[in-house]
C-alpha positions as CSV (number, residue, x, y, z in Angstrom):
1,X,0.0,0.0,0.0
2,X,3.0,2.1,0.6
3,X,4.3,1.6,-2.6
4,X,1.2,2.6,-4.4
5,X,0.7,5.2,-2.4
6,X,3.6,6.9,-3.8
7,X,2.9,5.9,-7.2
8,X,0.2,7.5,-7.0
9,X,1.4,11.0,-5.8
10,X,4.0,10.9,-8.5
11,X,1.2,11.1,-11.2
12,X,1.9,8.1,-13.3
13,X,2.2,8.0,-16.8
14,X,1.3,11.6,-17.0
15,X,5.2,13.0,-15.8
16,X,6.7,11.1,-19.2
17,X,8.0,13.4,-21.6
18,X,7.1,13.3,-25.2
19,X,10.0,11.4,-27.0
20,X,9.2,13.0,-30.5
21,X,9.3,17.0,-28.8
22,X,11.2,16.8,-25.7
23,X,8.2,18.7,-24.5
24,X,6.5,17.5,-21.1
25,X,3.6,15.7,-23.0
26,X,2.4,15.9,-26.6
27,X,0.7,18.8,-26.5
28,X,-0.8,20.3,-29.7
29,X,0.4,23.5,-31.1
30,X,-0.8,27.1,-30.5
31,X,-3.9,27.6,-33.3
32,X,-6.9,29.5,-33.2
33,X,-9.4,26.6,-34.1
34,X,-12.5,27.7,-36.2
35,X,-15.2,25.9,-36.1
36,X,-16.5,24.8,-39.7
37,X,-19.7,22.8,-38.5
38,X,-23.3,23.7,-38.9
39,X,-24.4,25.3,-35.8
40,X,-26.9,23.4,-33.7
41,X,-30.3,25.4,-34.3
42,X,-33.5,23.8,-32.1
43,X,-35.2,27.1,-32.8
44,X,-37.5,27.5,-36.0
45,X,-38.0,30.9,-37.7
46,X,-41.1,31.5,-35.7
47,X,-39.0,30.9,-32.3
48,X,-36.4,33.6,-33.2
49,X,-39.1,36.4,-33.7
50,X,-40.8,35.8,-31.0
51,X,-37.7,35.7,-28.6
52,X,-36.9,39.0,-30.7
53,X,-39.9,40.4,-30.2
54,X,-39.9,39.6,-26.5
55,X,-36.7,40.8,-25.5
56,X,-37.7,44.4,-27.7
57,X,-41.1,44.5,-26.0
58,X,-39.2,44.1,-22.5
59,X,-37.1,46.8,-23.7
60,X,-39.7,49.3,-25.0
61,X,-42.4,48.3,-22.1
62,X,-40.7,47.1,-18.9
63,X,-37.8,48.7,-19.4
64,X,-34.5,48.2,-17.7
65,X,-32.8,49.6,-14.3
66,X,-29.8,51.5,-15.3
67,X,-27.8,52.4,-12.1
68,X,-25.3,55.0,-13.7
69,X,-26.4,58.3,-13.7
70,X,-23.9,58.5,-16.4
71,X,-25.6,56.4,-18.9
72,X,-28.9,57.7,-17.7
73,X,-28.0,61.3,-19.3
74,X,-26.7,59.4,-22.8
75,X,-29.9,57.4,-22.8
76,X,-31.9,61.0,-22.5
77,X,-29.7,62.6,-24.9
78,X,-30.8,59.6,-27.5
79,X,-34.2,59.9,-27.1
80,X,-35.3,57.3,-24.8
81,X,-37.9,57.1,-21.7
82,X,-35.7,57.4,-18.5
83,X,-37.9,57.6,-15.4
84,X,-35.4,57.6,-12.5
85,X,-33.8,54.7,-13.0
86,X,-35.4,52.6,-15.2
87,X,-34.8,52.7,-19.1
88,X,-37.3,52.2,-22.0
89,X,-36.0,52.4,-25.6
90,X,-37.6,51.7,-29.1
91,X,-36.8,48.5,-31.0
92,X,-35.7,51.0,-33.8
93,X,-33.1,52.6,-32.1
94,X,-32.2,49.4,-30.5
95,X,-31.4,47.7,-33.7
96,X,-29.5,51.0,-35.4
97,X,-27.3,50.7,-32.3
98,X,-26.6,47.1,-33.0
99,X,-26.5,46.7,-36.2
100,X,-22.8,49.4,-35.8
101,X,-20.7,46.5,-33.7
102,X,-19.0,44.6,-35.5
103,X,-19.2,40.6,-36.1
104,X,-15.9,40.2,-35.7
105,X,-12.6,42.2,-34.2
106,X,-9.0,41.1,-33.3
107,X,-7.5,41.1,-29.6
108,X,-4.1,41.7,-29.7
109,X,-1.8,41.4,-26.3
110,X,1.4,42.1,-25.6
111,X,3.4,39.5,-28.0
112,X,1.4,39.9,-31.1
113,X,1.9,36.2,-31.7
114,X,-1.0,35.4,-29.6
115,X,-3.5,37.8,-31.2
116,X,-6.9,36.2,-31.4
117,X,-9.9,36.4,-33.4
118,X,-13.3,36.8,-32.1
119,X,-15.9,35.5,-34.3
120,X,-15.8,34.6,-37.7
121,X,-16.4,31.2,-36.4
122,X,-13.4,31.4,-34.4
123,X,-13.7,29.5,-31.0
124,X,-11.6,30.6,-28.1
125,X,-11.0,29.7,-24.9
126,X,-10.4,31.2,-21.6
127,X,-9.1,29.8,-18.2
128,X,-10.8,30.1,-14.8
129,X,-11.7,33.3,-13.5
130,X,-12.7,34.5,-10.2
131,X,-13.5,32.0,-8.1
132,X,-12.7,32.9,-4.2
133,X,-11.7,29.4,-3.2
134,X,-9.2,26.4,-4.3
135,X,-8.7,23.1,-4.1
136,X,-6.1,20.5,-4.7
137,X,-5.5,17.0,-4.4
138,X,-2.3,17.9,-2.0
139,X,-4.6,20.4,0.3
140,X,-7.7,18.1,0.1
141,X,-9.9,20.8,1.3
142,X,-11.3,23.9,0.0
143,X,-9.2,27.2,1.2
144,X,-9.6,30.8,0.3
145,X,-7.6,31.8,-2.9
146,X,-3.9,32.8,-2.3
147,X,-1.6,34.7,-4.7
148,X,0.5,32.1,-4.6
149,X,-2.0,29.5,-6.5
150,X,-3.1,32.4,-8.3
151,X,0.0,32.3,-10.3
152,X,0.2,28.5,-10.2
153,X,-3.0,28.5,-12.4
154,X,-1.8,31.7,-14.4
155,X,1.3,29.4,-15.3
156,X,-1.5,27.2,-16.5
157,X,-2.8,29.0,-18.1
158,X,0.2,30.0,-20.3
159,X,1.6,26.8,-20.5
160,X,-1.6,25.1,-22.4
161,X,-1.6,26.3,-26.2
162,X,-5.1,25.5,-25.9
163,X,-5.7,28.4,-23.3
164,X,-6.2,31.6,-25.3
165,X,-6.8,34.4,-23.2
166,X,-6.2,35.2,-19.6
167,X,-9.7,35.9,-17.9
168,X,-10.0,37.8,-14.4
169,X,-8.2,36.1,-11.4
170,X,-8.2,32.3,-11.6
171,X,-8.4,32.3,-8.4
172,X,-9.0,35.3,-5.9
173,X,-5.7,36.0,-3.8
174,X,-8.3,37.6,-0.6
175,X,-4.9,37.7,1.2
176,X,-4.5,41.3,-0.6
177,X,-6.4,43.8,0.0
178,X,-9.3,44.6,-2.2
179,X,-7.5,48.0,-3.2
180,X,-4.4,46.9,-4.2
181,X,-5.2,43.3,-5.1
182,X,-5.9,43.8,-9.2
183,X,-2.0,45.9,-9.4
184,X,-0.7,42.2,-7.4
185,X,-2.7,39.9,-10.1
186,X,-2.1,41.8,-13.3
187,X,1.4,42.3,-12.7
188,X,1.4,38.4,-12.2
189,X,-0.3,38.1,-15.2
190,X,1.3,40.7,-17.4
191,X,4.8,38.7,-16.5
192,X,3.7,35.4,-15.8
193,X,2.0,35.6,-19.0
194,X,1.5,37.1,-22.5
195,X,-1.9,36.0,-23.9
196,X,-5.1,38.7,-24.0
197,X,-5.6,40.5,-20.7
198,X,-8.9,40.9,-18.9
199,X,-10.1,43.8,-16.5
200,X,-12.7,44.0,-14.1
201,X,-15.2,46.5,-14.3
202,X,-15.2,47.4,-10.1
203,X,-14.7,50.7,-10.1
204,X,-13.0,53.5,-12.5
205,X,-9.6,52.7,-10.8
206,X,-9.7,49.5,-11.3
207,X,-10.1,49.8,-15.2
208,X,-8.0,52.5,-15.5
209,X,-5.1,50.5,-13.7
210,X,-5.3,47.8,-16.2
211,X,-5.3,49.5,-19.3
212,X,-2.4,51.5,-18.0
213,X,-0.3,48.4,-17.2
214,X,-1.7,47.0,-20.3
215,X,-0.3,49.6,-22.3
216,X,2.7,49.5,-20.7
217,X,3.7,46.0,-20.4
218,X,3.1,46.6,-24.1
219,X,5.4,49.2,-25.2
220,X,2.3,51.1,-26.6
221,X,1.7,54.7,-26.9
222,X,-1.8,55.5,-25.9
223,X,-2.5,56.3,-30.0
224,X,-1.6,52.6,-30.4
225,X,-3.1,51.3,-27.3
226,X,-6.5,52.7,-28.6
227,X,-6.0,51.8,-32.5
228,X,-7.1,48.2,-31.8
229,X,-8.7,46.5,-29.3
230,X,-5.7,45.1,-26.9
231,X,-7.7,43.7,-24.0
232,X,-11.6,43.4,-23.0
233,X,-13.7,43.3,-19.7
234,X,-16.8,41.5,-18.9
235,X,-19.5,42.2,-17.2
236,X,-23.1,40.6,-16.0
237,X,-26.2,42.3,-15.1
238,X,-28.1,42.4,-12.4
239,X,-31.0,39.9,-13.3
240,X,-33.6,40.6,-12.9
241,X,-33.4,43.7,-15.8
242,X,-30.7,46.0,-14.2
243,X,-27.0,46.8,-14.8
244,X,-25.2,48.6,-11.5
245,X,-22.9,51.1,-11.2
246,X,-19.5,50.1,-11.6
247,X,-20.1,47.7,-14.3
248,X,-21.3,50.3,-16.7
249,X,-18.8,52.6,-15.7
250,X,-16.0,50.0,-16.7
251,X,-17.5,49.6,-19.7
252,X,-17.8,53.0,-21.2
253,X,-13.9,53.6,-20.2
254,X,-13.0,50.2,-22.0
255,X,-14.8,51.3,-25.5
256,X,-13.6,55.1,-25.1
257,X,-10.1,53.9,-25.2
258,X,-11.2,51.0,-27.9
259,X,-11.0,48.1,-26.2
260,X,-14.0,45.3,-25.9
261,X,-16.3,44.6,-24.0
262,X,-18.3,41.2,-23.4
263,X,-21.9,41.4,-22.1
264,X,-22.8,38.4,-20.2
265,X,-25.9,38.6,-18.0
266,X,-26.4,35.9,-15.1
267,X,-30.3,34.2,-15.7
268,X,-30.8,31.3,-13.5
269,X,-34.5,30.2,-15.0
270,X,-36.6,30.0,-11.7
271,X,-34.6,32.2,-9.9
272,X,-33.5,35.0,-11.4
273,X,-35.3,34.4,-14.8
274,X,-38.2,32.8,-15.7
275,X,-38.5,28.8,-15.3
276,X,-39.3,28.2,-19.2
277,X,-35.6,28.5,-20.6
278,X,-37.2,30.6,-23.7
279,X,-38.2,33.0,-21.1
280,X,-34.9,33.3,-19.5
281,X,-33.0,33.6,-23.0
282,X,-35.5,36.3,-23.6
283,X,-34.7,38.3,-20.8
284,X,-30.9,37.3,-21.3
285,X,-31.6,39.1,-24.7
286,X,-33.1,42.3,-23.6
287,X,-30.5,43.3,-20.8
288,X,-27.5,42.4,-22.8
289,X,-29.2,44.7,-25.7
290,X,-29.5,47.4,-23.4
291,X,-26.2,47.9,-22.5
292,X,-24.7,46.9,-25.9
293,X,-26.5,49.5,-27.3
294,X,-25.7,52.1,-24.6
295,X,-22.1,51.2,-25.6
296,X,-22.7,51.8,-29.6
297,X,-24.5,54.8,-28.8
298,X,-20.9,56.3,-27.2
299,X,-18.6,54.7,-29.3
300,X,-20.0,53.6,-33.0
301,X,-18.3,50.5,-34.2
302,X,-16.7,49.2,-30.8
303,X,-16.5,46.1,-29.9
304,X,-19.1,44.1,-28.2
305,X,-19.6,40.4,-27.3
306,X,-23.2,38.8,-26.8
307,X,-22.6,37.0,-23.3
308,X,-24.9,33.8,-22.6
309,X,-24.8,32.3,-18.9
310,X,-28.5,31.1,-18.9
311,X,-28.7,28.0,-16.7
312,X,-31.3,26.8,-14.0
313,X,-31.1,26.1,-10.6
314,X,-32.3,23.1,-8.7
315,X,-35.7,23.3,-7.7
316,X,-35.1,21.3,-4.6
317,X,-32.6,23.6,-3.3
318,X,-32.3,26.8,-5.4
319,X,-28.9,25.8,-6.4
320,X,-27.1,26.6,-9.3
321,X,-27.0,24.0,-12.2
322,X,-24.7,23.8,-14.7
323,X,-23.9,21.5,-17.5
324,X,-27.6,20.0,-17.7
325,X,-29.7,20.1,-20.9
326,X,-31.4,23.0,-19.9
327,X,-28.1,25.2,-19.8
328,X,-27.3,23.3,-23.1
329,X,-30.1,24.2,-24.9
330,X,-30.4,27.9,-23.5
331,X,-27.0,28.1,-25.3
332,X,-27.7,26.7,-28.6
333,X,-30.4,29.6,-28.5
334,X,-28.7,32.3,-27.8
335,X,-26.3,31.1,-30.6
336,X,-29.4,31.4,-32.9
337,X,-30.2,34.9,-31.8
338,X,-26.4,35.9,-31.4
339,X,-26.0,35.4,-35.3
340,X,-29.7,37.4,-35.8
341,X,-28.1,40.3,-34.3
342,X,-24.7,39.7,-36.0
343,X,-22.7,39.6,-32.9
344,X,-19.8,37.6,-31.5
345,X,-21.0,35.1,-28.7
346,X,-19.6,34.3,-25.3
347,X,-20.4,31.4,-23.4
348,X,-18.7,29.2,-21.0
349,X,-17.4,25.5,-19.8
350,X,-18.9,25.3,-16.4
351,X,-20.0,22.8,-13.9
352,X,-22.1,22.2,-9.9
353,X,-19.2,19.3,-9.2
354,X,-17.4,20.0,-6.1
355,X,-14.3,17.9,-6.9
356,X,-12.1,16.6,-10.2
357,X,-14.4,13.7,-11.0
358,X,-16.7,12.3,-12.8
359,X,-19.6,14.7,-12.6
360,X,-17.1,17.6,-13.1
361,X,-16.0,16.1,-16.3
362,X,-19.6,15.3,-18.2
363,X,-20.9,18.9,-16.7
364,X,-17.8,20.3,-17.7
365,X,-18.1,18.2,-21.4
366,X,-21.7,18.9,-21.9
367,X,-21.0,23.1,-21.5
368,X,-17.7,22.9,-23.7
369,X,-20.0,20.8,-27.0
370,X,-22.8,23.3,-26.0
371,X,-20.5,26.2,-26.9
372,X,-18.8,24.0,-30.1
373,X,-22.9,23.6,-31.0
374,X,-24.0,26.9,-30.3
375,X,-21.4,28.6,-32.9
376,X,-19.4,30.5,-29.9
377,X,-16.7,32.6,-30.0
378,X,-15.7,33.2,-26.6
379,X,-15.7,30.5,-24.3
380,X,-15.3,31.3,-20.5
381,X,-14.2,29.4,-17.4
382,X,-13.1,26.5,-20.3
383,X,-10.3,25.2,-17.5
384,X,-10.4,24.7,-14.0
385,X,-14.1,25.4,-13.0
386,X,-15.4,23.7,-9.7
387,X,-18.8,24.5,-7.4
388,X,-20.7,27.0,-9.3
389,X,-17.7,29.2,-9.8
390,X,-16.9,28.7,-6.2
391,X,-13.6,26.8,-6.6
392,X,-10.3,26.8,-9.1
393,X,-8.6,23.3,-9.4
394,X,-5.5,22.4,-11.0
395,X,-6.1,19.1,-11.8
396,X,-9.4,20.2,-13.2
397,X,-7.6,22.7,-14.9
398,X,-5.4,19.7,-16.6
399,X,-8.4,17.4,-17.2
400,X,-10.3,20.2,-18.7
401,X,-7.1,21.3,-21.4
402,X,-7.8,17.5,-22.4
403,X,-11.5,18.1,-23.5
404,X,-10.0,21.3,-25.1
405,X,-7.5,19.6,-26.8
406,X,-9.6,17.0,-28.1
407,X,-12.6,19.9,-29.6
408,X,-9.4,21.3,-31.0
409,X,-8.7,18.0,-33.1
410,X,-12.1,17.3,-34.0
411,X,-12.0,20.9,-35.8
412,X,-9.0,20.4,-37.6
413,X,-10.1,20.6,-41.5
414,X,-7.2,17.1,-41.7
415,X,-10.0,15.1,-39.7
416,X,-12.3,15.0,-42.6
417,X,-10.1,15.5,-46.0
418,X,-11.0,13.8,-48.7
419,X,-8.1,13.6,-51.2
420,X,-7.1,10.9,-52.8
421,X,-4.5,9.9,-50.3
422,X,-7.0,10.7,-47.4
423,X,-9.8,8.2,-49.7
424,X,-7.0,5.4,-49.4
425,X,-7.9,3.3,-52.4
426,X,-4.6,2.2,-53.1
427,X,-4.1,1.2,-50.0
428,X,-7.4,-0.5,-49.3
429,X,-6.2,-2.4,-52.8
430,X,-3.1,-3.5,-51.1
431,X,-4.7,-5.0,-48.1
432,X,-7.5,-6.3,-49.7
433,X,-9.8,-8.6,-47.8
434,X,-7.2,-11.1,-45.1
435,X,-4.6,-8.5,-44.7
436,X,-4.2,-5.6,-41.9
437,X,-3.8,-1.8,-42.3
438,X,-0.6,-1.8,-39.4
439,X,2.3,-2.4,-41.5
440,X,1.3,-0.8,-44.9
441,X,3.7,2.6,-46.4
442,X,0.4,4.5,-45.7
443,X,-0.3,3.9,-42.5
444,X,3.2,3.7,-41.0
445,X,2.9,7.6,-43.1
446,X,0.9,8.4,-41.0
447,X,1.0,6.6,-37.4
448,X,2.4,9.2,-36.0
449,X,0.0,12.0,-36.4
450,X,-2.9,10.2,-37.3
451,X,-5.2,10.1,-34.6
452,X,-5.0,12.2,-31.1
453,X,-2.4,11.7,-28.8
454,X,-3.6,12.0,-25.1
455,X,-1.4,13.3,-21.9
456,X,-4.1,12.5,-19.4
457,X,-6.3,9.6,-20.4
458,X,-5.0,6.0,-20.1
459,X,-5.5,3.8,-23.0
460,X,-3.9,0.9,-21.5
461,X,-6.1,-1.8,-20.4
462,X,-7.3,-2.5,-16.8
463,X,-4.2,-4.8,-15.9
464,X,-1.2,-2.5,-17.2
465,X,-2.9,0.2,-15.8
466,X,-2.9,-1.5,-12.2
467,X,0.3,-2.3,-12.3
468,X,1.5,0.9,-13.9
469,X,0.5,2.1,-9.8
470,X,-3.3,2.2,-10.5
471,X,-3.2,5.9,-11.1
472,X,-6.6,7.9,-11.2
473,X,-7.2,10.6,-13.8
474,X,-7.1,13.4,-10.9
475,X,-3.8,12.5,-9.6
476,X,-2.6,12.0,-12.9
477,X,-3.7,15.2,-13.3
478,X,-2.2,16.1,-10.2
479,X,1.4,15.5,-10.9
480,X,1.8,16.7,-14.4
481,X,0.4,20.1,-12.6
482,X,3.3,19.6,-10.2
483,X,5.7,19.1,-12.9
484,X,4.4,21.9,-15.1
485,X,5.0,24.8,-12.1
486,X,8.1,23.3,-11.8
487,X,9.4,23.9,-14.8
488,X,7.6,26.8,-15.8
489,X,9.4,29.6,-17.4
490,X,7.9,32.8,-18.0
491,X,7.3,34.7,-21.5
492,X,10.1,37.4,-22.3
493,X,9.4,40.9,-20.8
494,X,11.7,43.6,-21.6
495,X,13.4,44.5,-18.9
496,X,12.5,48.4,-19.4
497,X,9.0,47.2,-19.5
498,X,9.1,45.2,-16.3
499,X,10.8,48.3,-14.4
500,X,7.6,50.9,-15.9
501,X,5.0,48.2,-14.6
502,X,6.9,47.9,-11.1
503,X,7.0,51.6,-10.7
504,X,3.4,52.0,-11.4
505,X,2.4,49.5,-9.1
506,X,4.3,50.8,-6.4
507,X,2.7,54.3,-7.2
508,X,-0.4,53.4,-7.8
509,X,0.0,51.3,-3.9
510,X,0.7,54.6,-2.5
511,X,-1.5,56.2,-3.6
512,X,-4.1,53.9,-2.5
513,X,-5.4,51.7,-5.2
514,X,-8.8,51.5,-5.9
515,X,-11.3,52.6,-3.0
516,X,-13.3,49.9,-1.2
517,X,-16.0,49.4,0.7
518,X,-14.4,48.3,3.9
């Protein structure tokens, strides 16, 4: 038991390096998949308008709560109702305000390398953002985030090719101090990594910080910062039908200065939204539309990401669900009414599990082929999700980049060519009826980049496996993490860079950071 023990800590086949690379594991190349496959549509023509029409009459009748006094004086200035708070706007000027965003729009960090697409059937994906707790097969219990794992899962998040962009904090480091804590985790992920850069929209400071060390880390002048969208910040309404203070704020910074903006709003049918998941994507609809448009209205042309997190709760308890059929379906509708409105969509890889297993992974797998299904661009929370958003893991982080790596294959064009050499009727001549396909000129071609090559899942059979130490997928997981922090070495930052991003930091600390309300 000893013995196995200590296999299984040391993570098994997973810590063999890749004999062909020298890399740690056979990991596929950075790309920027696109997805070439029909988009799964349940809704008919008839369903689109009337989820249309819905959302506009919730605009132009209910109205929406608008929080910013800010946006309350540009909704005025455009012509719409504003009593107090609450917004009403004509489907007219709804749809002129949309219809300026574009489809599509590069994001460009700070090595141009890893400039992304959004939309044009692009699919993207992000790692886990802003969950305050984390868990590990080494700890064994949930804790409260640390800066320390925080950059343990931004090295993740780097490492993996499949990763794309850098979301908020993977995990919150609540050791810092609310004022000071996004200068800590930027600068971690500024020099820890150099994929696209989130900010959070909590509070003018907060944004301004980021796209200052943005800018900086860089090498921009403000000109080019603002010629091209460099980072993006997402935000979620307050369902029911009302977007707070801070949020909008961040926003109308982001797209002053050019940079995106995703719009993501939080419906929980029964809770939040109602129980029939057309009624929630409705409502999803109308307060993303609101604040898109605000957005157009201030800055024509900027750009703007239709955000989906329509799910349901459990009726039993009021929890959140995540992964079920419901959540999949609400997706593949917004999808539909994302391309109505010719907008880039956002949606993410989320599960209720509370550990790395097997419910993790089929929640986790069901959100990922919802977002492959639904056409999405954007695809947050893709690695490392746990609880609702409660937890980061690492080793669900690792488990997860598998899924990814494998919607990755399946959308490379290679899968499905249909040349001659990929038809194979010379070599289906050579073998004929009593022969085998191992030893033939085209297979052995071929062998080596045929078919996917895992670096989590164990193809052996149950009997090498046991005696290979009997290593679960989670520890497996667990010790290539391990291995990965250890020999993790950061992206290039000039060193002129890295001295401008320290010295605002250490201004910016005393100066205060960001005001808080504690």
């Amino acid at each position: 038991m000893a013995d196995r023990s200590r296999k299984r800590r040391a993570g098994g086949r997973a810590g063999n390096r890749d004999r062909r690379s020298g890399e740690l594991f056979p990991q596929m190349p950075w790309r920027v998949p696109v997805n070439r496959d029909r988009p799964t549509e349940p809704l008919d023509e008839t369903g689109v308008a009337a989820i249309h029409d819905g959302a506009m009459r919730i605009l132009e009748e209910v109205g929406i709560e608008f929080l910013n006094e800010e946006a309350l004086e540009m909704f005025r200035a455009a012509g719409c109702k504003v009593d107090g708070t609450n917004v009403r706007m004509g489907r007219d000027w709804v749809m002129e305000m949309i219809a300026r965003a574009p489809s599509s729009f590069t994001l460009t960090p700070r090595n141009p390398d890893r400039t992304v697409t959004v939309g044009d059937g692009h699919i993207l994906f992000g790692n886990v953002s802003s969950p305050p707790n984390y868990f590990d097969l080494e700890i064994g219990q949930k804790v409260s985030g640390s800066r320390a794992q925080c950059a343990n899962l931004l090295k993740l998040t780097q490492h993996f090719n499949c990763i794309h962009f850098a979301g908020g904090y993977p995990v919150e480091p609540v050791e810092i101090h609310a004022s000071v804590r996004h200068l800590d985790v930027v600068y971690d992920k500024l020099t820890l990594t150099d994929k696209v850069m989130h900010a959070y929209s909590l509070g003018k400071e907060r944004v301004e910080d980021v796209m200052e060390m943005v800018r900086i880390a860089g090498g921009l002048s403000e000109e080019e910062f603002q010629a091209t969208p460099r980072m993006y910040t997402n935000i979620n309404s307050t369902s029911p039908l009302k977007h707070d203070q801070p949020m909008i704020d961040g926003c109308l910074r982001m797209v002053r200065r050019g940079q995106a903006v995703v719009v993501a709003p939080f419906t929980l049918a029964g809770a939040m939204a109602p129980v029939t998941m057309s009624g929630a994507v409705t409502l999803s609809i109308a307060e993303a539309l609101s604040a898109i448009a605000l957005f157009q209205y201030v800055a024509p042309g900027c750009a703007c990401v239709l955000g989906t997190f329509t799910s349901n709760v459990d009726m039993k308890s009021g929890a959140p669900a995540f992964g079920t059929p419901e959540y999949m379906r609400a997706t593949q509708m917004t999808g539909q009414m994302s391309r109505y409105y010719g907008l880039p969509l956002r949606s993410s890889g989320v599960c209720a599990a509370n550990v790395p297993d097997g419910q993790a992974m089929w929640e986790t797998s069901n959100s990922l082929w919802a977002a492959v299904q639904s056409g999405t661009n954007m695809v947050y929370h893709a690695a490392g999700w746990l609880e609702g958003g409660l937890i980061a893991c690492p080793e669900k982080f690792v488990m997860d980049c598998e899924v990814l790596q494998m919607i990755q294959r399946y959308m490379q064009p290679e899968v499905v060519a249909t040349g001659p050499e990929d038809i194979a009727l010379d070599a289906i001549r050579e073998v004929g009826s009593n022969g085998h396909y191992f030893g033939i000129q085209h297979t052995q071609d071929r062998y080596e980049t045929a078919f996917y090559s895992p670096f989590i899942s164990d193809w052996t059979n149950f009997e090498a496996w046991h005696l290979n130490g009997g290593v679960w997928t989670a520890e497996r997981a667990h010790g290539l993490f391990k291995q990965i922090i250890d020999q993790f070495e950061a992206p290039e930052l000039a060193d002129d860079r890295r001295e401008e991003l320290e010295a605002f930091v250490a201004r910016r600390k005393e100066e205060g950071g960001a005001p808080t309300d504690f």
